[in-house]
N, C-alpha and C positions, 0 to 999 in steps of 0.2 A: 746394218747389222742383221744378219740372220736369227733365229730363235728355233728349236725343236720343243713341239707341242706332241705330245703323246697321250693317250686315253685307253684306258684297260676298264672292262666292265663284269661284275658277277652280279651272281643271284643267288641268294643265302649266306652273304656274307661276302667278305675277302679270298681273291683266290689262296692266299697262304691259307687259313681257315676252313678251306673246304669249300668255298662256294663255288658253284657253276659257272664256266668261263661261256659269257655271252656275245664279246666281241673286244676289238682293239683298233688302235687307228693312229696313224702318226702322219705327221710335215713336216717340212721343214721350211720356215717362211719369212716375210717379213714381219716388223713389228705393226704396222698396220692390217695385216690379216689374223693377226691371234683372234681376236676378239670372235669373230665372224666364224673363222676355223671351230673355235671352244663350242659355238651354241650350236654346230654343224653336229659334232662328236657328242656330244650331251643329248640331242636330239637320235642318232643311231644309237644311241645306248639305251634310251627309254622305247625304242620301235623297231628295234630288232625281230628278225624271224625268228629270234632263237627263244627271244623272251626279252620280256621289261628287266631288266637292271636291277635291283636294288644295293649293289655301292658300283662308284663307280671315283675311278682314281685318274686326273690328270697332272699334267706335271710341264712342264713349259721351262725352257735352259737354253743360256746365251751357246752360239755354236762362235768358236772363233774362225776366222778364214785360211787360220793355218794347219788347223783340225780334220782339215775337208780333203777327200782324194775323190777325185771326179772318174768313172766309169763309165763305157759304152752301153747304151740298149742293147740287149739283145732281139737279134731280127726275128719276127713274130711269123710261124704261120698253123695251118690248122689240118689237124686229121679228120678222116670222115670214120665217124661210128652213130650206128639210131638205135643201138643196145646198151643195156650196160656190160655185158660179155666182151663185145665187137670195141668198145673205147677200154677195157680193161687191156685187151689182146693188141691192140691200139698199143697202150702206156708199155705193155711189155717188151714189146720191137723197139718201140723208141731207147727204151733202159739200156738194153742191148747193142745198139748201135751205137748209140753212147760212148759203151763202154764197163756196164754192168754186165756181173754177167748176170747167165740167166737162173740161178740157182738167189743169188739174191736180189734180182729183179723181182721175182716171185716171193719173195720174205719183203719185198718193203711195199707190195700189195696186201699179204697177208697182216702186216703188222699194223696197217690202215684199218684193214677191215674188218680186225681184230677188238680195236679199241671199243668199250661201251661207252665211251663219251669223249667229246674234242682234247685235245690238248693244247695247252696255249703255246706251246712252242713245235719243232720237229723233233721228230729223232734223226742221229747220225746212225748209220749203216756202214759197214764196212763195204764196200760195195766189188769183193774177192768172195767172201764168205758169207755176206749178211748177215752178220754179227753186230748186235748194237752195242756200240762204242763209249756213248755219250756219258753214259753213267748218271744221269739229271732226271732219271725215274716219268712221271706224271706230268712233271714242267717242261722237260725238252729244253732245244737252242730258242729262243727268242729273239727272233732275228730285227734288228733296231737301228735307229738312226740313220735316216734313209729318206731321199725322197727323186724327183728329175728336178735336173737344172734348169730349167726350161718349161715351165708347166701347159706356159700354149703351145708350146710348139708340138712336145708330147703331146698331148690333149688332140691335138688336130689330126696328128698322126693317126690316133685311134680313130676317129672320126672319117678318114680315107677308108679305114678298112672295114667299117661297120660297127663297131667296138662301143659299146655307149656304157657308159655306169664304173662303180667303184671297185667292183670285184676285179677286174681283167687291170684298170687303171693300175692298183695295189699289186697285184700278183706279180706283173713286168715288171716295177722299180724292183720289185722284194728277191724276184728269179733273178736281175739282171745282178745285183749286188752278189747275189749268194752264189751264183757264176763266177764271179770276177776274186771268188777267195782261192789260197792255195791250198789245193789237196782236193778240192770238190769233182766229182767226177759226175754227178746230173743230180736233179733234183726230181721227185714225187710229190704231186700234192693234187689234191680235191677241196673242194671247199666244205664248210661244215652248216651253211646258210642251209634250210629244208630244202627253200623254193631254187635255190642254183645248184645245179649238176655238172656243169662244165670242172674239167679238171687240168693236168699238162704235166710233159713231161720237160724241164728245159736243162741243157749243160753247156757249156762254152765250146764245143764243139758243133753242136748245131742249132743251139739258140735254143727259141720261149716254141712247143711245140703242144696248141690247143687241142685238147680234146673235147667235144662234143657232149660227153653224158660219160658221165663215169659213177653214178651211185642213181637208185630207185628217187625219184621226186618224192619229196618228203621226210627224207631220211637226212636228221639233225647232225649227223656225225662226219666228218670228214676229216684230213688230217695232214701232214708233209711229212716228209722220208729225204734227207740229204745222203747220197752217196757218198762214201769219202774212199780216198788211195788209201793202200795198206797202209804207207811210207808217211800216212800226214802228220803233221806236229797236232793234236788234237785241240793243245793249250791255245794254242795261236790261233787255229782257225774259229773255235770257239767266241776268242777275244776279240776278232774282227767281223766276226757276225752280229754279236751284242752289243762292242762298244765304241767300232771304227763309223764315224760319220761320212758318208757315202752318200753323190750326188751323181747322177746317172743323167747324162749326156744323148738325148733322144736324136742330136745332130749326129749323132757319131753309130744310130744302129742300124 
Protein backbone atom coordinates (compact mmCIF):
# COMPACT_ATOMS: atom_id res chain seq x y z
CA UNK A 1 0.00 0.00 0.00
CA UNK A 2 1.30 3.27 -1.03
CA UNK A 3 0.44 6.47 1.31
CA UNK A 4 0.84 10.34 0.23
CA UNK A 5 2.36 12.28 3.02
CA UNK A 6 2.30 16.10 2.39
CA UNK A 7 3.60 19.15 4.61
CA UNK A 8 2.85 22.81 4.15
CA UNK A 9 4.44 25.27 6.61
CA UNK A 10 3.62 29.30 7.65
CA UNK A 11 4.66 31.75 9.84
CA UNK A 12 1.90 34.02 11.51
CA UNK A 13 -0.55 31.76 11.21
CA UNK A 14 -2.26 29.75 8.37
CA UNK A 15 -1.73 30.39 4.86
CA UNK A 16 -5.65 30.95 4.30
CA UNK A 17 -5.09 33.50 7.26
CA UNK A 18 -2.30 35.45 6.02
CA UNK A 19 0.52 33.70 7.22
CA UNK A 20 3.91 33.53 5.36
CA UNK A 21 4.32 30.60 3.18
CA UNK A 22 7.74 28.98 4.49
CA UNK A 23 8.04 25.78 2.70
CA UNK A 24 6.17 22.54 1.54
CA UNK A 25 7.08 18.99 0.80
CA UNK A 26 5.31 15.83 -0.37
CA UNK A 27 5.95 11.69 -1.06
CA UNK A 28 4.67 9.20 -1.99
CA UNK A 29 5.75 6.08 0.07
CA UNK A 30 5.38 3.14 1.88
CA UNK A 31 3.77 2.72 5.13
CA UNK A 32 6.95 1.81 6.74
CA UNK A 33 8.67 5.32 5.74
CA UNK A 34 5.69 7.68 7.08
CA UNK A 35 7.02 7.80 10.13
CA UNK A 36 10.71 8.70 9.41
CA UNK A 37 9.25 10.94 6.19
CA UNK A 38 6.91 13.03 9.10
CA UNK A 39 10.09 13.91 11.44
CA UNK A 40 12.10 14.70 8.04
CA UNK A 41 9.28 17.41 6.97
CA UNK A 42 8.65 18.66 10.75
CA UNK A 43 12.26 19.23 10.97
CA UNK A 44 12.60 21.46 7.38
CA UNK A 45 9.83 23.24 8.67
CA UNK A 46 11.17 24.39 11.99
CA UNK A 47 15.02 25.14 9.84
CA UNK A 48 14.05 26.57 6.98
CA UNK A 49 16.15 29.56 5.27
CA UNK A 50 13.01 31.09 4.96
CA UNK A 51 12.32 31.02 8.69
CA UNK A 52 11.02 28.89 11.81
CA UNK A 53 7.35 27.79 11.07
CA UNK A 54 4.98 28.46 13.47
CA UNK A 55 1.84 26.23 12.04
CA UNK A 56 2.58 23.84 10.17
CA UNK A 57 -0.11 21.30 8.37
CA UNK A 58 0.42 17.53 7.44
CA UNK A 59 -1.81 15.38 6.19
CA UNK A 60 -1.02 11.53 5.03
CA UNK A 61 -3.99 9.64 2.44
CA UNK A 62 -4.09 6.03 1.31
CA UNK A 63 -3.23 6.26 -2.71
CA UNK A 64 -4.90 3.45 -4.52
CA UNK A 65 -3.01 1.63 -7.43
CA UNK A 66 -5.63 2.41 -9.66
CA UNK A 67 -5.29 6.14 -9.07
CA UNK A 68 -1.75 6.19 -10.30
CA UNK A 69 -0.52 7.18 -14.04
CA UNK A 70 3.10 6.78 -14.16
CA UNK A 71 5.20 9.34 -16.34
CA UNK A 72 8.67 9.83 -17.87
CA UNK A 73 11.64 11.84 -16.35
CA UNK A 74 12.45 14.49 -18.07
CA UNK A 75 16.15 14.31 -19.49
CA UNK A 76 18.13 16.91 -17.25
CA UNK A 77 20.76 19.15 -18.57
CA UNK A 78 22.38 22.50 -17.69
CA UNK A 79 23.05 26.22 -19.01
CA UNK A 80 26.06 28.05 -18.27
CA UNK A 81 25.32 31.67 -16.60
CA UNK A 82 27.83 33.47 -13.59
CA UNK A 83 25.17 36.48 -13.55
CA UNK A 84 22.10 36.91 -12.83
CA UNK A 85 21.37 38.94 -16.17
CA UNK A 86 23.47 36.10 -18.35
CA UNK A 87 20.92 32.99 -16.41
CA UNK A 88 17.87 35.46 -16.97
CA UNK A 89 18.85 35.83 -20.85
CA UNK A 90 19.65 32.08 -20.36
CA UNK A 91 15.70 31.28 -19.09
CA UNK A 92 14.56 33.63 -22.06
CA UNK A 93 16.06 31.56 -25.04
CA UNK A 94 15.03 28.51 -23.46
CA UNK A 95 11.07 29.96 -23.28
CA UNK A 96 11.45 30.67 -26.83
CA UNK A 97 12.65 27.52 -28.10
CA UNK A 98 10.25 25.98 -26.30
CA UNK A 99 7.81 27.54 -27.82
CA UNK A 100 6.88 30.87 -25.94
CA UNK A 101 6.93 33.49 -27.39
CA UNK A 102 9.05 36.21 -26.53
CA UNK A 103 6.67 38.88 -25.47
CA UNK A 104 5.44 36.50 -22.91
CA UNK A 105 8.52 34.90 -22.14
CA UNK A 106 9.46 38.18 -20.77
CA UNK A 107 5.98 38.66 -18.71
CA UNK A 108 6.49 35.39 -16.94
CA UNK A 109 10.16 36.74 -15.89
CA UNK A 110 8.66 39.89 -15.00
CA UNK A 111 5.70 38.36 -13.15
CA UNK A 112 8.55 36.40 -10.86
CA UNK A 113 10.28 39.36 -10.21
CA UNK A 114 7.41 41.19 -9.65
CA UNK A 115 6.25 39.48 -6.71
CA UNK A 116 7.04 40.89 -2.97
CA UNK A 117 6.81 37.69 -1.50
CA UNK A 118 6.64 33.65 -2.58
CA UNK A 119 3.66 32.07 -3.59
CA UNK A 120 2.76 28.81 -2.63
CA UNK A 121 1.68 27.76 -5.85
CA UNK A 122 2.42 28.99 -9.86
CA UNK A 123 0.89 31.13 -12.04
CA UNK A 124 -0.71 29.98 -15.56
CA UNK A 125 0.52 32.19 -18.47
CA UNK A 126 -0.93 32.18 -21.59
CA UNK A 127 2.06 31.57 -23.20
CA UNK A 128 0.70 33.69 -26.98
CA UNK A 129 -0.01 36.70 -24.96
CA UNK A 130 1.23 36.41 -21.34
CA UNK A 131 -1.81 36.86 -20.03
CA UNK A 132 -2.57 35.15 -16.69
CA UNK A 133 -5.13 32.82 -16.98
CA UNK A 134 -5.37 31.07 -13.62
CA UNK A 135 -7.63 33.27 -12.06
CA UNK A 136 -6.33 31.77 -8.23
CA UNK A 137 -4.78 35.41 -7.28
CA UNK A 138 -1.92 35.01 -4.33
CA UNK A 139 -2.39 31.07 -4.05
CA UNK A 140 -1.68 30.00 -7.81
CA UNK A 141 -1.71 26.03 -9.15
CA UNK A 142 -0.38 23.92 -6.27
CA UNK A 143 1.04 21.39 -7.91
CA UNK A 144 0.36 17.83 -5.86
CA UNK A 145 0.49 14.39 -5.64
CA UNK A 146 3.58 13.33 -7.04
CA UNK A 147 6.54 11.75 -6.43
CA UNK A 148 9.51 8.94 -8.81
CA UNK A 149 8.73 5.37 -8.90
CA UNK A 150 11.80 4.40 -8.19
CA UNK A 151 13.47 6.54 -5.54
CA UNK A 152 17.11 4.76 -5.83
CA UNK A 153 17.25 4.63 -8.95
CA UNK A 154 16.34 8.31 -9.28
CA UNK A 155 18.51 9.22 -6.44
CA UNK A 156 21.51 7.58 -8.17
CA UNK A 157 20.69 9.16 -11.33
CA UNK A 158 21.40 12.51 -9.72
CA UNK A 159 24.34 11.37 -8.02
CA UNK A 160 26.01 10.50 -11.83
CA UNK A 161 25.49 13.91 -12.62
CA UNK A 162 26.61 15.75 -9.49
CA UNK A 163 23.17 16.68 -8.21
CA UNK A 164 23.11 16.20 -4.39
CA UNK A 165 20.14 17.69 -2.11
CA UNK A 166 16.29 18.29 -2.07
CA UNK A 167 15.97 21.26 -4.20
CA UNK A 168 16.85 19.86 -7.88
CA UNK A 169 15.47 16.06 -6.24
CA UNK A 170 11.73 17.99 -5.94
CA UNK A 171 11.90 20.33 -8.88
CA UNK A 172 12.53 17.23 -11.62
CA UNK A 173 9.55 14.97 -10.12
CA UNK A 174 7.41 18.40 -10.00
CA UNK A 175 8.80 19.86 -13.87
CA UNK A 176 8.49 16.22 -15.05
CA UNK A 177 4.71 15.82 -13.87
CA UNK A 178 3.84 19.35 -14.95
CA UNK A 179 5.38 18.44 -18.51
CA UNK A 180 3.45 15.39 -18.94
CA UNK A 181 -0.08 17.62 -18.64
CA UNK A 182 -2.00 18.63 -21.65
CA UNK A 183 -1.94 22.29 -22.84
CA UNK A 184 1.49 22.95 -21.08
CA UNK A 185 3.82 24.49 -23.23
CA UNK A 186 7.29 25.09 -20.61
CA UNK A 187 7.50 25.88 -17.41
CA UNK A 188 9.58 28.94 -15.16
CA UNK A 189 10.58 28.65 -11.96
CA UNK A 190 13.48 29.83 -9.28
CA UNK A 191 13.58 28.89 -6.09
CA UNK A 192 12.39 31.10 -3.19
CA UNK A 193 15.16 29.42 -0.58
CA UNK A 194 17.85 32.87 0.18
CA UNK A 195 20.77 30.64 0.04
CA UNK A 196 19.69 28.61 -3.53
CA UNK A 197 19.79 30.55 -6.81
CA UNK A 198 19.76 27.90 -9.27
CA UNK A 199 16.57 28.06 -11.43
CA UNK A 200 15.22 26.20 -14.90
CA UNK A 201 13.53 26.42 -17.66
CA UNK A 202 11.82 22.70 -18.45
CA UNK A 203 8.82 21.69 -21.22
CA UNK A 204 8.26 18.39 -22.88
CA UNK A 205 9.91 19.26 -25.76
CA UNK A 206 13.36 19.61 -24.44
CA UNK A 207 13.08 18.46 -21.02
CA UNK A 208 14.44 19.94 -17.20
CA UNK A 209 16.92 22.85 -18.55
CA UNK A 210 19.24 24.07 -15.18
CA UNK A 211 20.12 27.28 -14.85
CA UNK A 212 22.98 28.33 -12.66
CA UNK A 213 22.01 31.71 -10.86
CA UNK A 214 18.89 33.23 -11.69
CA UNK A 215 18.13 35.70 -8.45
CA UNK A 216 21.03 37.84 -6.15
CA UNK A 217 22.06 35.33 -3.17
CA UNK A 218 19.89 36.21 -0.50
CA UNK A 219 17.02 37.13 -2.05
CA UNK A 220 14.02 35.16 -0.12
CA UNK A 221 11.72 35.33 -3.10
CA UNK A 222 11.26 33.20 -5.95
CA UNK A 223 8.53 31.79 -7.82
CA UNK A 224 6.97 29.37 -11.12
CA UNK A 225 5.23 30.57 -14.14
CA UNK A 226 3.56 27.50 -16.27
CA UNK A 227 3.02 28.29 -19.81
CA UNK A 228 -0.25 27.04 -21.19
CA UNK A 229 -1.62 26.77 -25.35
CA UNK A 230 -4.16 29.29 -26.06
CA UNK A 231 -6.52 26.16 -26.92
CA UNK A 232 -6.04 24.56 -23.15
CA UNK A 233 -8.99 23.27 -21.29
CA UNK A 234 -7.89 25.29 -18.20
CA UNK A 235 -10.35 23.15 -15.80
CA UNK A 236 -8.63 19.92 -16.69
CA UNK A 237 -5.19 20.97 -16.71
CA UNK A 238 -5.60 22.70 -13.44
CA UNK A 239 -7.42 19.16 -12.06
CA UNK A 240 -4.47 17.14 -12.95
CA UNK A 241 -1.74 19.32 -11.56
CA UNK A 242 -3.52 19.40 -7.97
CA UNK A 243 -5.30 16.27 -7.92
CA UNK A 244 -4.02 13.48 -10.40
CA UNK A 245 -1.46 11.21 -8.52
CA UNK A 246 1.54 10.93 -10.62
CA UNK A 247 4.66 8.63 -10.37
CA UNK A 248 7.50 9.57 -12.74
CA UNK A 249 9.44 6.67 -14.01
CA UNK A 250 13.50 7.86 -13.75
CA UNK A 251 13.89 4.45 -15.96
CA UNK A 252 12.15 5.91 -18.61
CA UNK A 253 14.11 9.71 -18.76
Amino acid sequence: MLYSVKMRSAQGGPHEKGGRHISGAERILSEEKIEQTIIAMLRRAQEHQRGTADFVSLKVEVVKPADIFYRPLLPLSSCTAGTVEEGRAAALAELIKAGVSAAAAAAGIAQITGLRDSMRGAMLLDAVTGRRVDGLGARGVRVSKMDCDNAGRYEAKLVEKGLLGDHVREALVLASKVASAAGIVAELCWSDDPEYVTGYVASPKYGYRRIPIMKEYGNPVGGRVFFTEPEADLQKLIAYLQDQVVLIRPEEG
